[in-house]
DSSP file (Angstrom, degrees, kcal/mol; ACC not computed):
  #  RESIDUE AA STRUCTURE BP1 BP2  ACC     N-H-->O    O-->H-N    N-H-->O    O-->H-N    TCO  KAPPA ALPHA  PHI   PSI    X-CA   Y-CA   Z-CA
    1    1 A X              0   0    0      0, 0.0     2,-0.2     0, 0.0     0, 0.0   0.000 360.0 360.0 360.0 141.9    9.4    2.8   22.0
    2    2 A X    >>  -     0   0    0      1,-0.1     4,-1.7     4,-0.0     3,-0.6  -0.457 360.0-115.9 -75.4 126.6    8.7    4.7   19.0
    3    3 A X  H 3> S+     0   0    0      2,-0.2     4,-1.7     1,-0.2     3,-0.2   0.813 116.3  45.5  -3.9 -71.2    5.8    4.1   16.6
    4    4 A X  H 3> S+     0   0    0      1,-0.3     4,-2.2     2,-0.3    -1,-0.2   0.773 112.9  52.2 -83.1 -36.5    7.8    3.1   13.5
    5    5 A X  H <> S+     0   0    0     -3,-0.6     4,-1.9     2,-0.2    -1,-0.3   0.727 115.0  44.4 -59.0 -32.4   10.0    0.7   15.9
    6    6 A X  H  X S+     0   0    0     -4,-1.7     4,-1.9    -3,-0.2    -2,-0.3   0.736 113.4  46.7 -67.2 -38.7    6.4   -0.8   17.2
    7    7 A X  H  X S+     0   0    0     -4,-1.7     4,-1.1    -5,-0.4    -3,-0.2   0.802 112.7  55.2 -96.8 -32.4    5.0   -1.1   13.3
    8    8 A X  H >X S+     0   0    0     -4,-2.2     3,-1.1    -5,-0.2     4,-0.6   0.997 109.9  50.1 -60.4 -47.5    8.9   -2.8   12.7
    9    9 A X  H >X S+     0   0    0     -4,-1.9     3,-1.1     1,-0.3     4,-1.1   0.815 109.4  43.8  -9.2 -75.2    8.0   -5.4   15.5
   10   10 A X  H 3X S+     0   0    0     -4,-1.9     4,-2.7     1,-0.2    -1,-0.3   0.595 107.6  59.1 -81.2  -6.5    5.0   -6.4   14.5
   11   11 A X  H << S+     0   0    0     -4,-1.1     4,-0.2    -3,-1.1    -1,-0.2   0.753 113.0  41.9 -80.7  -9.5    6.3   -6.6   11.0
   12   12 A X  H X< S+     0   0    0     -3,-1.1     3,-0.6    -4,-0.6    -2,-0.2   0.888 117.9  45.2 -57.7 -70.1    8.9   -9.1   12.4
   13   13 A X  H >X S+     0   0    0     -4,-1.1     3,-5.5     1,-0.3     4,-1.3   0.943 105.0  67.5 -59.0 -72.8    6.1  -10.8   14.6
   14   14 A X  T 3< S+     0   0    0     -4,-2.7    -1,-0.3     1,-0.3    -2,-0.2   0.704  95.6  55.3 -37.2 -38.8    3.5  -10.7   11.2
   15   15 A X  T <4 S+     0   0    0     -3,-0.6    -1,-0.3    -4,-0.2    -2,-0.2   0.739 108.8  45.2 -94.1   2.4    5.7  -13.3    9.4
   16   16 A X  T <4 S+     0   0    0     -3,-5.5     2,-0.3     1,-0.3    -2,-0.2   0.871 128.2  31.0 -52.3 -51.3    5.3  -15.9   12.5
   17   17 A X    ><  -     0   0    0     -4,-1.3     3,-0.6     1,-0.1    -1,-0.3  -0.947  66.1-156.2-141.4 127.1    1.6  -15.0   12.5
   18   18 A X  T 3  S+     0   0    0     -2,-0.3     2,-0.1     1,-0.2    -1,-0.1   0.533  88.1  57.8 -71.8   1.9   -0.6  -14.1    9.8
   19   19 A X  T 3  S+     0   0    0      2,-0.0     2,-0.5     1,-0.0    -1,-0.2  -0.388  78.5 108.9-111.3  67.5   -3.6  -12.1   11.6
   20   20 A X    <   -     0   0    0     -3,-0.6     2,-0.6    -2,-0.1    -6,-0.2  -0.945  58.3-164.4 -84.3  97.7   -0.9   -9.3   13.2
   21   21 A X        -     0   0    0     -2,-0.5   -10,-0.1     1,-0.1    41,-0.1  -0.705  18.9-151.3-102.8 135.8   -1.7   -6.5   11.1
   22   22 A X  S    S+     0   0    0     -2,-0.6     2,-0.3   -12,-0.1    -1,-0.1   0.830  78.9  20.0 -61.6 -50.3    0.7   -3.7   11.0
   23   23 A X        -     0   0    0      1,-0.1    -1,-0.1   -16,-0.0     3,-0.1  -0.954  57.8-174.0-121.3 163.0   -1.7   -0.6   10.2
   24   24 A X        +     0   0    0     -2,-0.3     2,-0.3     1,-0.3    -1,-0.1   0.362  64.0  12.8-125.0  -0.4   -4.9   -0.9   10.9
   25   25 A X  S  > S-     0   0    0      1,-0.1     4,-1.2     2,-0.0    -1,-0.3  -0.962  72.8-116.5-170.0 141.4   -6.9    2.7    9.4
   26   26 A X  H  > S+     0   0    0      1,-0.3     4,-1.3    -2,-0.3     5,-0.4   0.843 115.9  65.7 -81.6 -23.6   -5.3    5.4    7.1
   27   27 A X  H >> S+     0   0    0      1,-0.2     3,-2.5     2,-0.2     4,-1.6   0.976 103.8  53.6 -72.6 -53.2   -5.4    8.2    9.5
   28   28 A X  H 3> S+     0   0    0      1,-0.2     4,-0.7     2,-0.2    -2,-0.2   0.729 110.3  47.3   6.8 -63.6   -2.6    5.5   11.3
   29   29 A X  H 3< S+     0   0    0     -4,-1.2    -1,-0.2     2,-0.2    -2,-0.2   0.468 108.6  53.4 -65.5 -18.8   -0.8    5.6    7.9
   30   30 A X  H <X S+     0   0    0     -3,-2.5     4,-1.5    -4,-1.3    -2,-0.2   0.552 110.8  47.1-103.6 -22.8   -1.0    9.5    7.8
   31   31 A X  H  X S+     0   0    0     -4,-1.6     4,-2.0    -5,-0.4    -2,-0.2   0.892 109.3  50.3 -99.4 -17.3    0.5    9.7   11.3
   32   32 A X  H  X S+     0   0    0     -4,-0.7     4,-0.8     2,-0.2    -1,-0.2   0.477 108.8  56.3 -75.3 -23.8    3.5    7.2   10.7
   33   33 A X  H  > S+     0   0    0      2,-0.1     4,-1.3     3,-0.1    -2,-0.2   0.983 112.8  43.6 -46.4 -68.3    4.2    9.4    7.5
   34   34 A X  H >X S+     0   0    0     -4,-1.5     4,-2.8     2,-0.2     3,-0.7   0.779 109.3  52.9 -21.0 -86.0    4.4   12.1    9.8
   35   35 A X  H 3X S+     0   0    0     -4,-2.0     4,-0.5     1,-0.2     5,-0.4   0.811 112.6  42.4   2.8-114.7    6.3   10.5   12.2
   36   36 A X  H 3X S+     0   0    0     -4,-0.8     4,-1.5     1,-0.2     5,-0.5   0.663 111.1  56.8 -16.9 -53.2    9.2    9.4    9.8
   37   37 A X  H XX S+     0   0    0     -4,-1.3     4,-2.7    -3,-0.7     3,-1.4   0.997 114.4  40.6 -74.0 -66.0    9.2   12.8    7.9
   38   38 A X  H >X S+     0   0    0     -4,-2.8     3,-3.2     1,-0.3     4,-1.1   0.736 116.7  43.3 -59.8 -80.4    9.8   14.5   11.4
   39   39 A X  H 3X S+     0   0    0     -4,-0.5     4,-0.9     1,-0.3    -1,-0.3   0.553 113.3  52.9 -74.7  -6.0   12.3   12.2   13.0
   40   40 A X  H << S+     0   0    0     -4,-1.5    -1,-0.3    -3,-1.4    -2,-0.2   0.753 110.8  52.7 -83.5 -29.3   14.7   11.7    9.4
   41   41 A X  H << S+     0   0    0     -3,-3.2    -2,-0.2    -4,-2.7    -3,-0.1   0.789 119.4  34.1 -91.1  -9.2   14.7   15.6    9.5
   42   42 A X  H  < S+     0   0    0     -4,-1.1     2,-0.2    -5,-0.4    -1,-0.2   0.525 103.7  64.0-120.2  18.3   16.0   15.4   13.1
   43   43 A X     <  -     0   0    0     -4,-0.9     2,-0.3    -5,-0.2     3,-0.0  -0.899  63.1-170.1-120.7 162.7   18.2   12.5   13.6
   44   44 A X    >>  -     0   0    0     -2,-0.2     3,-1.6     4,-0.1     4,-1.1  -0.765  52.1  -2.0-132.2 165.3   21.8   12.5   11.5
   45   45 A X  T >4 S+     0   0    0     -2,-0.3     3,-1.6     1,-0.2     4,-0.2   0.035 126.3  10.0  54.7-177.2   24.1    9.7   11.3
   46   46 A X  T 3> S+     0   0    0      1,-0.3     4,-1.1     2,-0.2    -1,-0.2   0.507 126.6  55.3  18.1 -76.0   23.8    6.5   13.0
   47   47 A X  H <> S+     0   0    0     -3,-1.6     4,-1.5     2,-0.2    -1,-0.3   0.865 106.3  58.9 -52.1 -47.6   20.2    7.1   14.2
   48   48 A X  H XX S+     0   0    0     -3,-1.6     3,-1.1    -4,-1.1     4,-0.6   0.810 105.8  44.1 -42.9-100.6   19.4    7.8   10.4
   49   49 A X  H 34 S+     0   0    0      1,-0.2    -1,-0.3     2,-0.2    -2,-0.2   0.520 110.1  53.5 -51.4 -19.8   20.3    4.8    9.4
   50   50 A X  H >X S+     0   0    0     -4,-1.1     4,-2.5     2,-0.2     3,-1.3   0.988 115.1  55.1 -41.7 -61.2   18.4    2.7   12.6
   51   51 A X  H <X S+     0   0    0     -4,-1.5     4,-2.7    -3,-1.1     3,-0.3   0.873  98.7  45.3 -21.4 -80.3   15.8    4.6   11.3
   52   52 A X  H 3< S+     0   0    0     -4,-0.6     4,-0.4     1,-0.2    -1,-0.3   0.378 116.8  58.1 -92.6  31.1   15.6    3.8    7.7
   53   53 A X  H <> S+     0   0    0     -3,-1.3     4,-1.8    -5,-0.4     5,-0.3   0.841 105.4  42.9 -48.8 -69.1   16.0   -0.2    9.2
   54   54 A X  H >X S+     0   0    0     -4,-2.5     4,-3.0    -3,-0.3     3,-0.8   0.968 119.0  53.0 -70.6 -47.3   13.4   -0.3   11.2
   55   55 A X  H 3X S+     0   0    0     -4,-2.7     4,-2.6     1,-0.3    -1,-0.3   0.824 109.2  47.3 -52.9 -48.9   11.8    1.5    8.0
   56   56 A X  H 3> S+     0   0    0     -4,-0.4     4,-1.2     2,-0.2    -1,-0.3   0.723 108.4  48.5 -46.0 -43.8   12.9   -0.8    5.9
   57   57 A X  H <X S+     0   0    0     -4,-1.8     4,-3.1    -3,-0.8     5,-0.2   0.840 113.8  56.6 -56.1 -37.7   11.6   -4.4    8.0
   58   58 A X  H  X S+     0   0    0     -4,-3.0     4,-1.6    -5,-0.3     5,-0.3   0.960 107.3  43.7 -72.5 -55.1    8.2   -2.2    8.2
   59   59 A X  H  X S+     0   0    0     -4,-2.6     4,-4.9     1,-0.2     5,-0.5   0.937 116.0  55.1 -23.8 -68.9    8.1   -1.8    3.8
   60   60 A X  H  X S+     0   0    0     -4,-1.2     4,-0.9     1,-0.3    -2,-0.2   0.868 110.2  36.8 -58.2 -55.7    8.9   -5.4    3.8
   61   61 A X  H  < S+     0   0    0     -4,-3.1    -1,-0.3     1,-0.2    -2,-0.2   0.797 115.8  56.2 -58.2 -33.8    6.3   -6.7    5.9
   62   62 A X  H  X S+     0   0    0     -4,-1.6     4,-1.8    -3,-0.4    -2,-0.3   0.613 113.2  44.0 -47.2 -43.9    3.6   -4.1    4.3
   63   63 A X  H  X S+     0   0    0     -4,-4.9     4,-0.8    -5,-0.3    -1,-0.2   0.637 105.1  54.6-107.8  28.6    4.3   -5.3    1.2
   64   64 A X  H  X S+     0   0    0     -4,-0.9     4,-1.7    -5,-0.5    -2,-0.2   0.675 113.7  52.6 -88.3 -19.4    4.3   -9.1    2.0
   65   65 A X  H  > S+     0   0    0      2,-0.2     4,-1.9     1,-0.2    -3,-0.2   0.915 103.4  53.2 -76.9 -39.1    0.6   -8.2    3.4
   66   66 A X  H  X S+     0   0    0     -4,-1.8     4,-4.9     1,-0.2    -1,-0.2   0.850 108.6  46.8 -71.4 -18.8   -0.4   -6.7    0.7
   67   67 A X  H  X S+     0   0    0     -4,-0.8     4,-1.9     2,-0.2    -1,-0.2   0.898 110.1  57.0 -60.5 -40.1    0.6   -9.7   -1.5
   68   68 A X  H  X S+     0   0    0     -4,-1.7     4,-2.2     2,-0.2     5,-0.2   0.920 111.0  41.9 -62.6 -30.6   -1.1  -11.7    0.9
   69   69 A X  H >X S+     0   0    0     -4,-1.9     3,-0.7     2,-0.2     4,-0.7   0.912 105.3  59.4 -54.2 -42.9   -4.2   -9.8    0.4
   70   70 A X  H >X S+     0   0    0     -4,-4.9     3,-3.3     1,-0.2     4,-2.0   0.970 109.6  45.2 -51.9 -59.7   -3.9   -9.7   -2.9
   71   71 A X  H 3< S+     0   0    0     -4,-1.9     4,-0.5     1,-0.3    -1,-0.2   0.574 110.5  50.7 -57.2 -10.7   -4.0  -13.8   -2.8
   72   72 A X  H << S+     0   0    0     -4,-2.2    -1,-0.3    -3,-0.7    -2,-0.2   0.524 109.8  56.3 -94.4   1.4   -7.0  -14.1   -0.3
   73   73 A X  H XX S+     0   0    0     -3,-3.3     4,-4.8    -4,-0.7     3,-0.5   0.803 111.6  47.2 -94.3 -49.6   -8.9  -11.3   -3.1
   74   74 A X  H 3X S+     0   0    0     -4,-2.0     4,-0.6     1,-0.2    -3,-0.1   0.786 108.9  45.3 -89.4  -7.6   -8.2  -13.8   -5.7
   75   75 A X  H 34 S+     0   0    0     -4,-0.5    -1,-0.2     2,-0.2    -2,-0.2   0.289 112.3  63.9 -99.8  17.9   -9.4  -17.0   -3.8
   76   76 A X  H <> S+     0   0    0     -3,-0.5     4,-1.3     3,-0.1    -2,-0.2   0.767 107.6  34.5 -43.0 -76.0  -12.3  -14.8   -3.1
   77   77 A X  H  X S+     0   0    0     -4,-4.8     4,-0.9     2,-0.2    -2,-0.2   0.527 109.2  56.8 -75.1  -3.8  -13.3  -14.3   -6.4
   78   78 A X  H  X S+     0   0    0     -4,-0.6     4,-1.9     2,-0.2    -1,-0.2   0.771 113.7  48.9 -89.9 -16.2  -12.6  -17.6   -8.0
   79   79 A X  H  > S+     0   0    0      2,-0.2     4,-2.0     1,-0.2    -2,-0.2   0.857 115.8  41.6 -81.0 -37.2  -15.1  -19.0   -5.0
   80   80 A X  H  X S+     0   0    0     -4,-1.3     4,-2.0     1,-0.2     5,-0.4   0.944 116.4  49.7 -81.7 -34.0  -17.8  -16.2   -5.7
   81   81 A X  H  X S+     0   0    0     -4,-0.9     4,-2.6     1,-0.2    -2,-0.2   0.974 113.6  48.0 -79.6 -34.8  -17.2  -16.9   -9.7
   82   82 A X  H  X S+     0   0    0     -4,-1.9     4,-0.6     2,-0.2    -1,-0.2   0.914 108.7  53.0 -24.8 -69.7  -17.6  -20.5   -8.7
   83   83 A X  H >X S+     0   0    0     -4,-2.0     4,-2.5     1,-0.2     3,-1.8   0.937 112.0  44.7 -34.5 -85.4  -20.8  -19.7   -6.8
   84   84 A X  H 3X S+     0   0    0     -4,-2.0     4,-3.0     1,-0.2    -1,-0.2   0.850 111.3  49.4 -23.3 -52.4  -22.4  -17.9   -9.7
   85   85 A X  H 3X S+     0   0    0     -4,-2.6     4,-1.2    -5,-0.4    -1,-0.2   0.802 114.9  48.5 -73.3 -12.6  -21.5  -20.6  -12.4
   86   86 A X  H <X S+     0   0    0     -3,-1.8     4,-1.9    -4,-0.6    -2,-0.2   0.962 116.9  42.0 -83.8 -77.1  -23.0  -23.1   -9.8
   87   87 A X  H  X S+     0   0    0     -4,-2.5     4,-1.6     1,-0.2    -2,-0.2   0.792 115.8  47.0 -34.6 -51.4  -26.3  -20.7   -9.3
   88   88 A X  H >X S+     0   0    0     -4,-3.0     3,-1.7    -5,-0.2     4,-1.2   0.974 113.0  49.6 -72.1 -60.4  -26.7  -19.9  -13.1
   89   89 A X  H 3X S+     0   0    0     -4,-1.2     4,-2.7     1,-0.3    -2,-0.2   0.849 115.9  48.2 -29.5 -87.9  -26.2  -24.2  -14.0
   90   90 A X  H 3X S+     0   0    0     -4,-1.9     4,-2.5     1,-0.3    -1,-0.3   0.700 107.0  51.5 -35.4 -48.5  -29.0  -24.7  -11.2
   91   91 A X  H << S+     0   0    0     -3,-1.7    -2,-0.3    -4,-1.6    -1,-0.3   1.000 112.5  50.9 -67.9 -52.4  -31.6  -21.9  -12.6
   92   92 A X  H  < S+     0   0    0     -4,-1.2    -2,-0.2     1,-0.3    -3,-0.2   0.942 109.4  46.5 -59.7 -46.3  -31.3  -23.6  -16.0
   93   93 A X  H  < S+     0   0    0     -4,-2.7    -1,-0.3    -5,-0.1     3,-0.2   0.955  91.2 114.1 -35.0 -63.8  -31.9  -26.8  -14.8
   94   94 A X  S  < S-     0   0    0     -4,-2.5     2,-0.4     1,-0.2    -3,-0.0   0.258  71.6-116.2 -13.7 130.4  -35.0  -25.8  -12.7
   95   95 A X        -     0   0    0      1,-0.1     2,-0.3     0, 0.0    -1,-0.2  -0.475  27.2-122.8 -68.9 142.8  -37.6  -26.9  -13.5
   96   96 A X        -     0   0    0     -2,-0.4     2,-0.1    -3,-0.2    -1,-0.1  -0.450  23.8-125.1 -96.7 162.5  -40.5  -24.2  -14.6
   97   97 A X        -     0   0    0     -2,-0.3     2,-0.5     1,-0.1    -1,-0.1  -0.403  23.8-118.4 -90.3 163.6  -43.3  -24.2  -13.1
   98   98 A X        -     0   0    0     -2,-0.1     2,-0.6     2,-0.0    -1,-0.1  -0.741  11.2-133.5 -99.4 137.5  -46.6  -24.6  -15.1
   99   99 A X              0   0    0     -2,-0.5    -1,-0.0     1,-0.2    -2,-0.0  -0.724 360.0 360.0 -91.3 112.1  -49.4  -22.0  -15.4
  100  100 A X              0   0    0     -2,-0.6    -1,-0.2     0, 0.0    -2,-0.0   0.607 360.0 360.0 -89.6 360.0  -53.0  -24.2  -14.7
């Protein structure tokens, strides 16, 4: 089985389960370019279009991850901006200490 048929899989698989991640490291991403660019410039017909299927599930899942990332980035930061307003609240309160 082909890369880009493997990366459709698991983009299939990825909306059962969220920790299947589809690429994992950009030199990955740089060889699945590849990939694609040679095999569209050497299959016609029929096989073309399998292709830009499986190419198509694999977009769809890539960008359903990044949307999920995007939404774990921003219940990141509203917990760390939380954290802060909690921390800053707390230093004012503190008491200061006295110089005898």
């Amino acid at each position: 089985m082909e890369k880009i048929e493997i990366l459709a899989e698991r983009a299939s698989r990825r909306r059962r389960r969220s920790d299947v991640p589809l690429i994992a490291t950009p030199q990955e991403a740089r060889a699945i370019a590849r990939e694609i660019a040679d095999r569209l410039a050497a299959v016609s017909g029929d096989q073309r279009l399998l292709l830009l299927s499986a190419l198509n599930d694999l977009h769809r899942g890539l960008t359903e991850r990044i949307e999920q990332l995007d939404e774990d980035m921003r219940a990141e930061r509203a917990a760390i901006l939380s954290l802060n307003q909690g921390l800053q609240a707390h230093a004012r309160y503190a008491p200061t200490r006295r110089r005898d």
